[in-house]
C-alpha positions in Angstrom: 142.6 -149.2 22.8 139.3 -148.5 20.7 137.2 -145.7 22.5 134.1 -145.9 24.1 131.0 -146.2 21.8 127.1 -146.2 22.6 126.8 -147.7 25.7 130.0 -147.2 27.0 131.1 -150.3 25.3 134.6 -150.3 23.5 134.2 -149.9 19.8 135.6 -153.7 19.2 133.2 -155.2 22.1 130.8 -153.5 20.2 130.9 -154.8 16.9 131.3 -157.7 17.9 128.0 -158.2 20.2 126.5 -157.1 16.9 128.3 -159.8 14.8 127.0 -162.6 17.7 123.7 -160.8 17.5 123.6 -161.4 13.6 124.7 -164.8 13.7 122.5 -165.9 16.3 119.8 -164.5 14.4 121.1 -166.5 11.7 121.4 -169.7 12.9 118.8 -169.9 15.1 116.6 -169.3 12.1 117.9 -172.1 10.4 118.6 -174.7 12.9 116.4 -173.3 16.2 116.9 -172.1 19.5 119.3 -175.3 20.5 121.9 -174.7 17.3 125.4 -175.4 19.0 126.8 -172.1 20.6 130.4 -172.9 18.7 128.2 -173.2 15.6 127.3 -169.3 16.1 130.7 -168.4 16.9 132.2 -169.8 13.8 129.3 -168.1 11.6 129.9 -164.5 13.8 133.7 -165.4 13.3 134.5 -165.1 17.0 135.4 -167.4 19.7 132.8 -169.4 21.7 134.3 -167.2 25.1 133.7 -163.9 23.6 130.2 -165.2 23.1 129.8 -166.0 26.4 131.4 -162.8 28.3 128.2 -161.2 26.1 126.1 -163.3 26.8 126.4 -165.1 30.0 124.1 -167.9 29.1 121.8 -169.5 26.2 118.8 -168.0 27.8 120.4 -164.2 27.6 121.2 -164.3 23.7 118.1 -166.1 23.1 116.7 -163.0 24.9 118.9 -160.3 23.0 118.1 -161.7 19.0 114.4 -162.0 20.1 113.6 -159.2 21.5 112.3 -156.7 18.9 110.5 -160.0 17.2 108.8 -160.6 19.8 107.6 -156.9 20.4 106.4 -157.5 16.9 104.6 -160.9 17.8 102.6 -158.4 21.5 102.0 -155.7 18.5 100.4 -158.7 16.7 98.3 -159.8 19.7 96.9 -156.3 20.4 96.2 -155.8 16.7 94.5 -158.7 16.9 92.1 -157.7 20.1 91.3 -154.5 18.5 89.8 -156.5 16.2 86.0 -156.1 16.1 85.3 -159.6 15.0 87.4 -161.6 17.9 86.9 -164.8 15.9 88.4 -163.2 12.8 90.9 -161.8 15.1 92.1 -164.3 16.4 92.2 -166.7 13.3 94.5 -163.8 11.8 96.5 -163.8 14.8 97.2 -167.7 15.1 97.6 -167.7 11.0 100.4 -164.8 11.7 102.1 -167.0 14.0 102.1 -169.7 11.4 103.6 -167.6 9.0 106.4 -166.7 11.5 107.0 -170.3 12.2 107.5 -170.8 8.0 109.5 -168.2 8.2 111.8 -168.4 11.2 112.7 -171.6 12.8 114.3 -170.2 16.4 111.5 -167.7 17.0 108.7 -170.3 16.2 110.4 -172.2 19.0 110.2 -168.9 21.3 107.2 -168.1 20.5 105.7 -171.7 21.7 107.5 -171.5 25.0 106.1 -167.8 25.4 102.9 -168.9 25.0 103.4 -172.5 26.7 103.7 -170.0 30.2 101.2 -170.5 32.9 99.5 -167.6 34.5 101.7 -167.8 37.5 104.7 -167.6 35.0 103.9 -164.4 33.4 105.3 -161.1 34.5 103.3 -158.5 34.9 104.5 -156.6 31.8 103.9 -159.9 29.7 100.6 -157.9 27.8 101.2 -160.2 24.7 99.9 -163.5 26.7 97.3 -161.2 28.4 95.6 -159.9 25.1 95.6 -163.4 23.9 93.8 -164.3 26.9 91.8 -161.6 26.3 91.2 -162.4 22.4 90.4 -166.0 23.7 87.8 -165.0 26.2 86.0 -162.6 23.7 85.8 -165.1 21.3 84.1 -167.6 23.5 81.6 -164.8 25.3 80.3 -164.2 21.0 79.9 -167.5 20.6 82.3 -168.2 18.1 85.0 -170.5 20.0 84.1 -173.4 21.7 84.2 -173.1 25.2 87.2 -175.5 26.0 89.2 -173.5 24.5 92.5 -172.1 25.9 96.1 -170.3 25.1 97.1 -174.5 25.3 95.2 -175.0 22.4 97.4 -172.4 20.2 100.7 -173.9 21.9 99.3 -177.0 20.6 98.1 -176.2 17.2 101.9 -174.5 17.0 104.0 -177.6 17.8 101.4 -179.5 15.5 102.7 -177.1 12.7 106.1 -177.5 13.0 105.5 -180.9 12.5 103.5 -179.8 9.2 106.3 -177.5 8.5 109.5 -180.3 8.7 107.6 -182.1 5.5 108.5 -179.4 2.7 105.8 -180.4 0.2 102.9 -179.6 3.2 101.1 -176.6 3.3 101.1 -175.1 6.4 98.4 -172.4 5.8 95.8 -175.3 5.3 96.5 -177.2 7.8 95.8 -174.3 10.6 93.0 -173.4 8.8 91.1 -176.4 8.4 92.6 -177.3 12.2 90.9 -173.9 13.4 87.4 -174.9 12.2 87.6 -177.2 14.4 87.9 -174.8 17.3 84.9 -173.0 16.1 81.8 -173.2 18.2 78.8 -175.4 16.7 
C-alpha cells in the first residue's frame, strides 16, 4: 500500500486528485463548466467513480479547479477599487474579465454565475462581489456611470460576450469597449 502523503492522503489517491484536477482544468476550458464528467475521466485516465469519491459532486470539482482563478479574479476586483479613477477602474476590471472569458471557457462561465449572485447569496467572505459593488457605487457618486447601473449590468455585458466570443472572426475587446460607453454617464 502507498504511504501517506500531504494531507494524509495515500500517494496514489493523491496523484490522482491531481490528474482529475488537471483534466478538469482542461476540459472545462475547452468545452465549459457542463463538459461530460466521463469526458474528464477519460482525459485524467481514470474512471468516472474515482472521480466521484474526490469529488462528490459537479459543484465540488467545479470548486477545487476554480479556486486559485478565482482568488485571482477578488485580486483583480480590489486592484481595480484601489484604483484612483473608479471609471478607469472599473473599465480595466470588466476588460480583464473579457480577456479571461477569451481565454478560458469554464471560468468565464464561473465567473458569470459568481457575479449573477444576489446580495442575500453572498457569504460574508465573498469581498470579490463586495469591491465590485464598491467599484460600481464609486463610479456612479464621480459621475462617470450612469446611475442605473448595477453588478447585473456586467453579468450581462459577460453573457453578451460569450456570444461575441463563439463567432471566431469577432473581436471581443471592441465589442466591451464600445458596449461600455454606453454605460458612461452623459
Amino acid at each position: 500500500m502507498d504511504s501517506a502523503g500531504a494531507g494524509g492522503m495515500r500517494r496514489d489517491a493523491l496523484h490522482n486528485h491531481d490528474l482529475i484536477i488537471e483534466a478538469a482544468r482542461q476540459v472545462f476550458a475547452e468545452e465549459g463548466v457542463d463538459a461530460s464528467m466521463s469526458g474528464i475521466a477519460r482525459r485524467a485516465g481514470v474512471g468516472v467513480a474515482t472521480i466521484f469519491r474526490h469529488f462528490p459532486g459537479r459543484d465540488e470539482l467545479v470548486t477545487a479547479v476554480f479556486a486559485a482563478p478565482l482568488e485571482e479574479c477578488a485580486r483583480g476586483t480590489a486592484a481595480a477599487l484601489s484604483e484612483p479613477d473608479a471609471w478607469t477602474g472599473l473599465r480595466a476590471y470588466i476588460l480583464q474579465l473579457g480577456r479571461t472569458q477569451a481565454q478560458d471557457r469554464g471560468l468565464a462561465a464561473v465567473i458569470i454565475s459568481w457575479f449573477a449572485r444576489t446580495h442575500d447569496e453572498l457569504s460574508i467572505g465573498d469581498q470579490s462581489c463586495h469591491d465590485l459593488d464598491e467599484l460600481i457605487d464609486r463610479a456612479k457618486a464621480c459621475g462617470a456611470l450612469r446611475a442605473d447601473f448595477s453588478r447585473d449590468d456586467i453579468v450581462l455585458l459577460l453573457r453578451a460576450n460569450s456570444g461575441v466570443l463563439a463567432d471566431q472572426d469577432a473581436d471581443w475587446q471592441r465589442f466591451l469597449t464600445r458596449a461600455l460607453e454606453g454605460y458612461r454617464a452623459a
